[in-house]
ChimeraX commands (.cxc) that place a marker at each C-alpha (Angstrom):
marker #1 position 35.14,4.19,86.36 radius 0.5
marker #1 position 36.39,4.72,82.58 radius 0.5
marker #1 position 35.54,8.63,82.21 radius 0.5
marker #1 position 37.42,8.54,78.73 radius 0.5
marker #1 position 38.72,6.66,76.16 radius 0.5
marker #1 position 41.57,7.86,73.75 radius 0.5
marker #1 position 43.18,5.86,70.92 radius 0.5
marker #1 position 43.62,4.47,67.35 radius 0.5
marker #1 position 40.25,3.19,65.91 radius 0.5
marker #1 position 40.21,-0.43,64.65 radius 0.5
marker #1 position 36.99,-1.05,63.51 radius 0.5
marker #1 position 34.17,1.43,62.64 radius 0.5
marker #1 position 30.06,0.18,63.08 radius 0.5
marker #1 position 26.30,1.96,62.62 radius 0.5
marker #1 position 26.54,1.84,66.78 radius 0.5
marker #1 position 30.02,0.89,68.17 radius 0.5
marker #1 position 33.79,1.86,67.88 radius 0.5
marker #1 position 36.42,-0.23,68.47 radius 0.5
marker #1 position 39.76,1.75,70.00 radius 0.5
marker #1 position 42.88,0.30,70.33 radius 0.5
marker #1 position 44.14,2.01,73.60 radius 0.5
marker #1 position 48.27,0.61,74.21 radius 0.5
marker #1 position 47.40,-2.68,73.10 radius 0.5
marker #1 position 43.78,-3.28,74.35 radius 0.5
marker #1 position 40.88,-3.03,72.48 radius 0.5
marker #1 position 37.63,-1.62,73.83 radius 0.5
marker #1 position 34.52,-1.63,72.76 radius 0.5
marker #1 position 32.44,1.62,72.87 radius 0.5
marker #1 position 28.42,1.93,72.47 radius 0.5
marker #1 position 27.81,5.62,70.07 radius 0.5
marker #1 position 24.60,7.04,68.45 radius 0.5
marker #1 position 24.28,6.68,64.92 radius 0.5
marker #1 position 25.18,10.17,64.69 radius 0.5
marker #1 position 28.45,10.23,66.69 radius 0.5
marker #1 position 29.61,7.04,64.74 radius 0.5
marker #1 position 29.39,9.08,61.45 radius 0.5
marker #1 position 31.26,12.06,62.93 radius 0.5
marker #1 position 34.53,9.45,63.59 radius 0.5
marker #1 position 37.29,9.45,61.23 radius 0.5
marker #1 position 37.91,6.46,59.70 radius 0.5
marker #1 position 39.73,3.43,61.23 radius 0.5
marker #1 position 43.73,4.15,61.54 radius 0.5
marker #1 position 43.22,7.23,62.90 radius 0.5
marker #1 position 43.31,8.93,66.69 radius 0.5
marker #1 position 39.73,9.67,68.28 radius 0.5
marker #1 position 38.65,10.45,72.17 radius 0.5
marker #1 position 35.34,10.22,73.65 radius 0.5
marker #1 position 34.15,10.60,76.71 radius 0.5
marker #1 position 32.33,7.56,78.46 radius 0.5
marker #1 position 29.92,6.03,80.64 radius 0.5
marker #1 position 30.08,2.79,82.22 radius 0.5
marker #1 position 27.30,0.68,82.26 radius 0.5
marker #1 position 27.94,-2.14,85.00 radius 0.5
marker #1 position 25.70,-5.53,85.35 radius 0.5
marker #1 position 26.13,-8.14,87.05 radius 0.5
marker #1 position 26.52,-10.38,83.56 radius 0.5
marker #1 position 28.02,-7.23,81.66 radius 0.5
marker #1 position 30.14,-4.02,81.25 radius 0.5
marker #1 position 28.93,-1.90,78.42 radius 0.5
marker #1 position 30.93,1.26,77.41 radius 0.5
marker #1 position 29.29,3.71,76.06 radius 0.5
marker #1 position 30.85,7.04,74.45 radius 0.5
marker #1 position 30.03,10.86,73.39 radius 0.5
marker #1 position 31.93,13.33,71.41 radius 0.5
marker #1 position 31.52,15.86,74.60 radius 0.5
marker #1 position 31.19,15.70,78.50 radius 0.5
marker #1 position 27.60,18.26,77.56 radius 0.5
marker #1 position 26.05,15.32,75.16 radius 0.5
marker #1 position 27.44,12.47,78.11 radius 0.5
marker #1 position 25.17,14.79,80.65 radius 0.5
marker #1 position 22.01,14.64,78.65 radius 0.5
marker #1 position 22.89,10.99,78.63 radius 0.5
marker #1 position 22.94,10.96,82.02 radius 0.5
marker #1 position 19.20,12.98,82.65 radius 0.5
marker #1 position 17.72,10.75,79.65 radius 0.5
marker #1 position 18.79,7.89,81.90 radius 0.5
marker #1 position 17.19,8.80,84.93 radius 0.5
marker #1 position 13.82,8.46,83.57 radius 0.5
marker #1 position 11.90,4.87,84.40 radius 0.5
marker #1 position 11.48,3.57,80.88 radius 0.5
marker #1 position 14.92,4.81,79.46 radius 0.5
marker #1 position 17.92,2.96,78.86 radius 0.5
marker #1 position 21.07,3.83,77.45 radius 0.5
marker #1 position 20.08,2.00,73.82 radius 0.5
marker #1 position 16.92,4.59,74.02 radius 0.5
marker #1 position 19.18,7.55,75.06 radius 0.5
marker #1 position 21.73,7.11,72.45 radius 0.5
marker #1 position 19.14,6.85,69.89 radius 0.5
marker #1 position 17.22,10.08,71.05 radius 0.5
marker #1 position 20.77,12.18,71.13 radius 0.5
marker #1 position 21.39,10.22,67.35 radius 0.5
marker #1 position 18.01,11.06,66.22 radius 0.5
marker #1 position 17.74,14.57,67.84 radius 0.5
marker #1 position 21.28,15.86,68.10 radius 0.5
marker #1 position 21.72,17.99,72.40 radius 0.5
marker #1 position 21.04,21.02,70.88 radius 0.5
marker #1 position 17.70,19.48,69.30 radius 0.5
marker #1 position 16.80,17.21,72.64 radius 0.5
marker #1 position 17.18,20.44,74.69 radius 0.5
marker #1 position 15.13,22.37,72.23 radius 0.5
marker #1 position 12.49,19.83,72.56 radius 0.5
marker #1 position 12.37,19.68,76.05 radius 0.5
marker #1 position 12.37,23.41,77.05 radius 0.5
marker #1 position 9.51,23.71,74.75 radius 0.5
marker #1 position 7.50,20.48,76.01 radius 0.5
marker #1 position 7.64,19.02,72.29 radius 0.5
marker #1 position 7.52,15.39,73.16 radius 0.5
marker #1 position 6.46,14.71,69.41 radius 0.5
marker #1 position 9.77,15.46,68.25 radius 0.5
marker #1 position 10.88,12.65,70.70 radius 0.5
marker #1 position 9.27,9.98,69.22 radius 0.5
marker #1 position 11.09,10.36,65.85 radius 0.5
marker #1 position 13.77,8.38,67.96 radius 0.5
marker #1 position 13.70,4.15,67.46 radius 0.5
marker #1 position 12.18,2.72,70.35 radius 0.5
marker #1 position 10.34,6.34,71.72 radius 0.5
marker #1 position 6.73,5.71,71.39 radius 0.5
marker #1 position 4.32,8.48,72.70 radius 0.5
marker #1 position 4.01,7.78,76.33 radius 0.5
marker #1 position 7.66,7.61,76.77 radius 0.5
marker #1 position 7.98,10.57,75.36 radius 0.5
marker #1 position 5.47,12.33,77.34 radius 0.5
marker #1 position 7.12,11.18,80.25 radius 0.5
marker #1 position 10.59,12.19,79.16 radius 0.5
marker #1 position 9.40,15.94,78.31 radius 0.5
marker #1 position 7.54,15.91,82.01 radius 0.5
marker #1 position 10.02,14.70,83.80 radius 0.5
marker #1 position 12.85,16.36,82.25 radius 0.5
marker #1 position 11.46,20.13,81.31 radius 0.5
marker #1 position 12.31,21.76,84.42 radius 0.5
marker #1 position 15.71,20.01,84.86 radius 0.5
marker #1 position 16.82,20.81,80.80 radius 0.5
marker #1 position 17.88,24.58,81.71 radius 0.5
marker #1 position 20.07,23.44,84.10 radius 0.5
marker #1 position 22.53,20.87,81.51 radius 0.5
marker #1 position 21.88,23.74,78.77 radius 0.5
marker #1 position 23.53,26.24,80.57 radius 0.5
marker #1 position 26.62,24.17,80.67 radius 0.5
marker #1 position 27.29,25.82,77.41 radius 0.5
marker #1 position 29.78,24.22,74.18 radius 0.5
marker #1 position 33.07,24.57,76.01 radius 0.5
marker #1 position 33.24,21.44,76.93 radius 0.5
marker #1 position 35.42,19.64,74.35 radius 0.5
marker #1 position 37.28,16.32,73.16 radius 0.5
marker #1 position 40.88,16.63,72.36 radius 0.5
marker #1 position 43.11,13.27,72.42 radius 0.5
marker #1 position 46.29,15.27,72.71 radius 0.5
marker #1 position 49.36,13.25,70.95 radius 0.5
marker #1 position 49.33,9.51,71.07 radius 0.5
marker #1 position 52.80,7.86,72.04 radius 0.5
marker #1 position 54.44,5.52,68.89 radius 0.5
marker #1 position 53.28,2.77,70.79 radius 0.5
marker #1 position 49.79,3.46,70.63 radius 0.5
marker #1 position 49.78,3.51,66.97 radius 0.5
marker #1 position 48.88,1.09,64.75 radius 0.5
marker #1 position 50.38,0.39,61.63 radius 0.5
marker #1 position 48.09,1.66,58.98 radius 0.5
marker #1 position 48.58,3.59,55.79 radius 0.5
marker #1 position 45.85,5.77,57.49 radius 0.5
marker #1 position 46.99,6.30,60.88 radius 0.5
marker #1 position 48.18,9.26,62.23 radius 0.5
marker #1 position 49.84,10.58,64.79 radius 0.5
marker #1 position 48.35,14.25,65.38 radius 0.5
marker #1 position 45.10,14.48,67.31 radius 0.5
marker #1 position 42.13,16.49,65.81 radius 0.5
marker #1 position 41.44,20.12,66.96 radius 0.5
marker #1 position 38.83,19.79,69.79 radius 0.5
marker #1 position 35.05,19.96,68.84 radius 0.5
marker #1 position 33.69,23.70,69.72 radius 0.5
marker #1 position 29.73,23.50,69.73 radius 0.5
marker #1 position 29.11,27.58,69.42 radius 0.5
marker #1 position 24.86,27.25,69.43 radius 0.5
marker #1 position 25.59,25.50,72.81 radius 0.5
marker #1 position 27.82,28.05,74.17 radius 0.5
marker #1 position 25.65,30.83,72.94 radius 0.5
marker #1 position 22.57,29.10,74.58 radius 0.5
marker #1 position 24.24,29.27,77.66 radius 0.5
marker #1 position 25.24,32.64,77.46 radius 0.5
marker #1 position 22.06,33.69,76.71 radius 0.5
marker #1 position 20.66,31.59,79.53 radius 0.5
marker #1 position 23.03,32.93,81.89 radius 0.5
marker #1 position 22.13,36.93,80.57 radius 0.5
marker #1 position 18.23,36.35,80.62 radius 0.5
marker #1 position 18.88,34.30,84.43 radius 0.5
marker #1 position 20.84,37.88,85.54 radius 0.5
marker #1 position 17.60,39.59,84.20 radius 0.5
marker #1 position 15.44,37.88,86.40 radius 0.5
marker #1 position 13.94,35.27,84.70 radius 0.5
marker #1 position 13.25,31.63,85.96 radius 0.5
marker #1 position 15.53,28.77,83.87 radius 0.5
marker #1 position 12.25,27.43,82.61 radius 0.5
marker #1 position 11.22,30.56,80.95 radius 0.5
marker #1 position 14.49,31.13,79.99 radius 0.5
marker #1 position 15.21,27.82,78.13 radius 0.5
marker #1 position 11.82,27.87,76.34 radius 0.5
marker #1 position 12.56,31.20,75.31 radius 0.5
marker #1 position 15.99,30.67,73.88 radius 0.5
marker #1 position 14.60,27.18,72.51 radius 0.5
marker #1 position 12.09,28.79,70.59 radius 0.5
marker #1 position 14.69,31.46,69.31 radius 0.5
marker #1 position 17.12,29.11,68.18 radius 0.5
marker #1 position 15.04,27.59,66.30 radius 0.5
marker #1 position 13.53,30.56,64.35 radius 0.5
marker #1 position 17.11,31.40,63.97 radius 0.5
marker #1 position 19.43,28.52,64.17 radius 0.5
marker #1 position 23.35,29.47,64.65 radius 0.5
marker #1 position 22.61,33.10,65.75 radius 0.5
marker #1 position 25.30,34.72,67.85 radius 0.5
marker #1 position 24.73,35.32,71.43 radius 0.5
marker #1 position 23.75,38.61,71.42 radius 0.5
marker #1 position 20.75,38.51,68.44 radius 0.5
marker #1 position 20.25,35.02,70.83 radius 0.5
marker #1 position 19.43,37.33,74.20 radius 0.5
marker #1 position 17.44,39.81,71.75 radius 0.5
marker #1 position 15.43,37.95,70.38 radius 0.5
marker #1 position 14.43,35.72,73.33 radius 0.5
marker #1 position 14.07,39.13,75.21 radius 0.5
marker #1 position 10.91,39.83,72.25 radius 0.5
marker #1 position 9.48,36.47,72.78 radius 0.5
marker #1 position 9.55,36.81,76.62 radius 0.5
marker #1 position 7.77,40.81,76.49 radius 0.5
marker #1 position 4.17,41.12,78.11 radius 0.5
marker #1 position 2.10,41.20,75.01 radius 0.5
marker #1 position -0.39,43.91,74.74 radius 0.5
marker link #1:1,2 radius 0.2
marker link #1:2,3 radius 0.2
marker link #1:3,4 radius 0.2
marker link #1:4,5 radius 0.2
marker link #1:5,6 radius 0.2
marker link #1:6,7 radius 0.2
marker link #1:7,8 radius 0.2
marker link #1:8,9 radius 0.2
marker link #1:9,10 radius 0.2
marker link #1:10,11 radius 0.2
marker link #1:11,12 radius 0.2
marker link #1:12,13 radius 0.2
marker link #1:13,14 radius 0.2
marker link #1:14,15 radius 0.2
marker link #1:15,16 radius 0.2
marker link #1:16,17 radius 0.2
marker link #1:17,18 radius 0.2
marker link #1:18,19 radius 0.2
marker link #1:19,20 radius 0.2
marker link #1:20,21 radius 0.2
marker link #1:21,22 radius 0.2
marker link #1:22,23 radius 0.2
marker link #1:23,24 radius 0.2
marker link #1:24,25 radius 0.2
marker link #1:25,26 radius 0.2
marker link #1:26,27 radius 0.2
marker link #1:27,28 radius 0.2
marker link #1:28,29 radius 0.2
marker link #1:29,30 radius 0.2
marker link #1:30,31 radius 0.2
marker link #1:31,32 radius 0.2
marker link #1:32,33 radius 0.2
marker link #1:33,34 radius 0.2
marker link #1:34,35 radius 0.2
marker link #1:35,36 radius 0.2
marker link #1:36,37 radius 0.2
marker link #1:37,38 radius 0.2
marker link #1:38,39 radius 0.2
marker link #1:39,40 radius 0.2
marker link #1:40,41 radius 0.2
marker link #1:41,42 radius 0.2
marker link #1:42,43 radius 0.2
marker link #1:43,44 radius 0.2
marker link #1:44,45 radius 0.2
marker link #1:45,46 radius 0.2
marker link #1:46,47 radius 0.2
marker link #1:47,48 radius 0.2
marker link #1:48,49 radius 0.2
marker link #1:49,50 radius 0.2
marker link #1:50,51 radius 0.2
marker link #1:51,52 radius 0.2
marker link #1:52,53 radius 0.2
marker link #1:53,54 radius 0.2
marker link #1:54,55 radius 0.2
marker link #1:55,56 radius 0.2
marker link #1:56,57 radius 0.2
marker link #1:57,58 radius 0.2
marker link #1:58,59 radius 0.2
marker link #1:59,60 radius 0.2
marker link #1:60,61 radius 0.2
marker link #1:61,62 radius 0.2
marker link #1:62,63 radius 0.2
marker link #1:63,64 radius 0.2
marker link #1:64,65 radius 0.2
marker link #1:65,66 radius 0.2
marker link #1:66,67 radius 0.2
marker link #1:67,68 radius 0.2
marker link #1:68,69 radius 0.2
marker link #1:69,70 radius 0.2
marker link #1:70,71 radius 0.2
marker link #1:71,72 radius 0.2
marker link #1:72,73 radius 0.2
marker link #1:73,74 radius 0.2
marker link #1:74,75 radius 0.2
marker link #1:75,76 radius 0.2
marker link #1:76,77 radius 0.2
marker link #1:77,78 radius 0.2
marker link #1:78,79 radius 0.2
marker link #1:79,80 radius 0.2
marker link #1:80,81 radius 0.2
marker link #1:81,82 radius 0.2
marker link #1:82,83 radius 0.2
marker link #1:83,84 radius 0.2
marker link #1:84,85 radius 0.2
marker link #1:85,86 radius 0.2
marker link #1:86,87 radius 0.2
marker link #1:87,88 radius 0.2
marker link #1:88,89 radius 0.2
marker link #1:89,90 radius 0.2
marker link #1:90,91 radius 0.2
marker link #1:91,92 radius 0.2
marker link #1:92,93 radius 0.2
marker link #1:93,94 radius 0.2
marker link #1:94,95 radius 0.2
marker link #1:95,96 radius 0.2
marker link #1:96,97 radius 0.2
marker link #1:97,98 radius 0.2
marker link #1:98,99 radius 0.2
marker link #1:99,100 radius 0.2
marker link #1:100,101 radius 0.2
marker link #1:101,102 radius 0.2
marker link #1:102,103 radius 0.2
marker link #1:103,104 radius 0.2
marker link #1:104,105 radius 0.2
marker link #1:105,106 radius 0.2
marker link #1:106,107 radius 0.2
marker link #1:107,108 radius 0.2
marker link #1:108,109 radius 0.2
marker link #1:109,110 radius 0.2
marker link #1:110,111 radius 0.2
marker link #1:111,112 radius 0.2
marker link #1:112,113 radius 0.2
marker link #1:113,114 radius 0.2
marker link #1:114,115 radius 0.2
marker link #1:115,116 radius 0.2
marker link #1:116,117 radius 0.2
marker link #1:117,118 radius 0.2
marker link #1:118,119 radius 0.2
marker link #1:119,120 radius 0.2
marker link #1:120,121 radius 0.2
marker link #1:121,122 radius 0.2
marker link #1:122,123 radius 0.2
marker link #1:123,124 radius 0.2
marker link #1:124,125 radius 0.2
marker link #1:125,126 radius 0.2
marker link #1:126,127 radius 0.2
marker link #1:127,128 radius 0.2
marker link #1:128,129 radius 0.2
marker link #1:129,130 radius 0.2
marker link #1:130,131 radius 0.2
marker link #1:131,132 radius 0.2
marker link #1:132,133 radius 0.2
marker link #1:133,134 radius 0.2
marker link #1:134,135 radius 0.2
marker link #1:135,136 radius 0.2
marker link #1:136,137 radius 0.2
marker link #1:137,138 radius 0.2
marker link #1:138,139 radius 0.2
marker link #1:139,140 radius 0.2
marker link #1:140,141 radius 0.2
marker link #1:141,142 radius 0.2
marker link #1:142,143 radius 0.2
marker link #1:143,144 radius 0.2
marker link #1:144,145 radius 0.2
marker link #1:145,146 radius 0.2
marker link #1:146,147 radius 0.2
marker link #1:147,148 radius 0.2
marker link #1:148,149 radius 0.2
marker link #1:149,150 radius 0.2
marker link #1:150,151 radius 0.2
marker link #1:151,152 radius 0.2
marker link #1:152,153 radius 0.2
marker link #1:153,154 radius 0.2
marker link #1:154,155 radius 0.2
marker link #1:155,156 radius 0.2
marker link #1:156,157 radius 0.2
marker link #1:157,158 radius 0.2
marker link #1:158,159 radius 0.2
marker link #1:159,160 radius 0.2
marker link #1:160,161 radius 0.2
marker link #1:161,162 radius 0.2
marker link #1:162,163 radius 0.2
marker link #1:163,164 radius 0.2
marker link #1:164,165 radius 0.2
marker link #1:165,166 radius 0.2
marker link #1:166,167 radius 0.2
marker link #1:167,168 radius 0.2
marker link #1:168,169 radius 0.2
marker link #1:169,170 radius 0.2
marker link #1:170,171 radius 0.2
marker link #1:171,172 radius 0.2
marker link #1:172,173 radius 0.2
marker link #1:173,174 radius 0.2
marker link #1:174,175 radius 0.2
marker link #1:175,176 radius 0.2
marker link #1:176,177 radius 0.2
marker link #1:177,178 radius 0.2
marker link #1:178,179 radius 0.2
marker link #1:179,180 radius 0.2
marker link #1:180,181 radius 0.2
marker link #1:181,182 radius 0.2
marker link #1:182,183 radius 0.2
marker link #1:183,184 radius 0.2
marker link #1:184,185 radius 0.2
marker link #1:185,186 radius 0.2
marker link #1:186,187 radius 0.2
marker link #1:187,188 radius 0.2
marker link #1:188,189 radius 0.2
marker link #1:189,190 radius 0.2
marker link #1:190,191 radius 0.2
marker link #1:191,192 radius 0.2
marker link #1:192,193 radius 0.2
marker link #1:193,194 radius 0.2
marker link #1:194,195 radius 0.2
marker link #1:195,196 radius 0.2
marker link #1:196,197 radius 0.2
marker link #1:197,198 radius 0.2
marker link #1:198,199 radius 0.2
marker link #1:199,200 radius 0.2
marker link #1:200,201 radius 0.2
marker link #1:201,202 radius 0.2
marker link #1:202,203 radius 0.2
marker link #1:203,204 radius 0.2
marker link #1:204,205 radius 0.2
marker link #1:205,206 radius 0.2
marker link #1:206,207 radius 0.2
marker link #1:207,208 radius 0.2
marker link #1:208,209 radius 0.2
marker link #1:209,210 radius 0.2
marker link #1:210,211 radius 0.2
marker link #1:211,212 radius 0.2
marker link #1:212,213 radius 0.2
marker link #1:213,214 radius 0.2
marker link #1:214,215 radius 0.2
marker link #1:215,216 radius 0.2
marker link #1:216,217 radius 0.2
marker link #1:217,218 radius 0.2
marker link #1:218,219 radius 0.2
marker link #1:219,220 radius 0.2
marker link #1:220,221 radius 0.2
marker link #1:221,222 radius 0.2
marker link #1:222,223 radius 0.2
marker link #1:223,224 radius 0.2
view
């Protein structure tokens, strides 16, 4: 199993990287979105990855964090979803967004993904709603970070480099997870929770943890 790939990119496209890794060149299946995050070809880049294996085929394909590679891994174990479908949900939607959709059952916003027509959706939302809370509270933490590259794994280019980029730190998903984790201590059940938090995050997008548990805290209150 290829868990990650680390290297010098050659070629940059709308849905694929090609990394130069000591010689060999892979290529690596990305959303739309991850491919524009990349830096441009010459330079060092890591992502994590999946290995699709067929009997005709081996497909790699590759997220910026080990959180976005396990939403991959839920989208994919609904009937109807392949990894093309995922990777354009998680381009289309962003984790944060998919796991804002699906702790608040908004299977609408999954069909603004290529390929997601309603009953998919509907089906994703179902099937996925009560399993969400549990990849959300894996938090932001988990990073990307090449570390150096040896002189061999370098390719000449006026653009390469041989310093890796600071690792990736996605604070809404570690304060999500915090604020899971705080409203789970209070008592409340992970679907609650998430919907909870979902909804607050998105009244307030990029709110620290604490206004995070506050505000979710209003929206979970009896009302009178």
């Amino acid at each position: 199993m290829i868990g990650r790939i680390a290297g010098i990119i050659l070629h940059r496209a709308q849905d694929h990287v090609l990394i130069d890794v000591r010689g060999v060149g892979y290529i690596v299946h990305v959303s739309e979105r991850t491919a524009a995050s990349l830096p441009p070809a010459g330079q060092a880049t890591a992502l994590y990855t999946e290995l699709l294996v067929r009997e005709d085929l081996l497909q790699l394909f590759g997220f910026p964090t080990l959180l976005e590679k396990e939403w991959h891994r839920l989208l994919t174990s609904v009937q109807g979803v392949g990894a093309k479908v995922s990777l354009a949900i998680l381009g289309t939607l962003s984790a944060e967004g998919l796991s804002r959709a699906l702790a608040l059952g908004d299977w609408s916003a999954l069909r603004k993904a290529p390929g997601v027509g309603p009953k998919l959706a509907q089906r994703i939302t179902m099937e996925l709603k009560d399993k969400a809370p549990a990849i959300m509270a894996l938090g932001g933490s988990l990073t990307v970070d090449p570390g150096p590259l040896p002189d061999s794994e370098v390719v000449e280019s006026p653009a390469a480099t041989r310093t890796a980029p600071a690792p990736r730190i996605d604070g809404n998903a570690q304060a999500t997870a915090d604020a899971l984790s705080a409203l789970s201590n209070l008592g409340y059940a992970p679907s609650e929770a998430a919907g909870a938090v979902a909804e607050a995050q998105g009244r307030e997008p990029g709110a620290t943890t604490a206004a995070l548990i506050r505000a979710s805290l209003r929206l979970l209150a009896p009302k009178e």
